[in-house]
C-alpha positions, 0 to 999 in steps of 0.5 A: 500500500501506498502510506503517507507518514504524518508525525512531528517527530523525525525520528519517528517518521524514520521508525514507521518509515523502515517498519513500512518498507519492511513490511512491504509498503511504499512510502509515498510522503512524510509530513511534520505538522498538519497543514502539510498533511492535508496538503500531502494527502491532497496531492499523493492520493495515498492509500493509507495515512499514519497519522500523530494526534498531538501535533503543532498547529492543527492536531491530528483529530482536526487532520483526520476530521479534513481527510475524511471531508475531502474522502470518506472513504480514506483510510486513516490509521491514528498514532498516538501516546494515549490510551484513553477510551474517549480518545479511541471512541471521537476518533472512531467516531471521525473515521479513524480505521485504527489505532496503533498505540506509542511505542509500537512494534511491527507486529502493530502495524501488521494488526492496524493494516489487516483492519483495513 
């Protein structure tokens, strides 16, 4: 799958771009922040976007809430360092296809792309 890496940390953005590509996945895009996302996803048309909430600017939940008004049908994976179940339930809510959870593993990425 096509992936667009959304996260404010580079290193990170490293991490989850080496775990994609192991995995087979073709990073098509990175973005630090949340105008550079919608913009990014706007002009790559991925097939999946690895999303941070916390981010400066606009979050990830105001990002995921413009992916899904330009395509509802996107795939949005979140990322993020809180678990909290209202978190997880407004970010279903808004169309998040899944969730994987700060620090994460290869074997969580395996889990959020079978769900979608």
């Amino acid at each position: 799958m096509k992936v667009l890496i959304v996260d404010d940390n580079a290193g990170t953005r490293s991490m989850m771009s080496i775990i994609l590509k192991r995995t087979g996945h073709e990073v098509v895009g990175e973005a630090g922040d949340g105008e550079s996302a919608v913009k990014a996803f706007t002009e790559l048309k991925p097939d999946v976007v690895l999303l941070d909430i916390i981010m400066p600017g606009k979050s990830g939940v105001e990002v995921l809430g413009e992916i899904m008004e330009l395509d509802p049908a996107a795939k949005v994976i979140m990322v993020t360092a809180v678990e909290q179940d209202i978190i997880n339930s407004e970010l279903q809510g808004k169309g998040a296809a899944a969730i994987i959870y700060k620090p994460f593993s290869f074997d969580d990425f395996e889990k959020a792309f079978k769900k979608i």
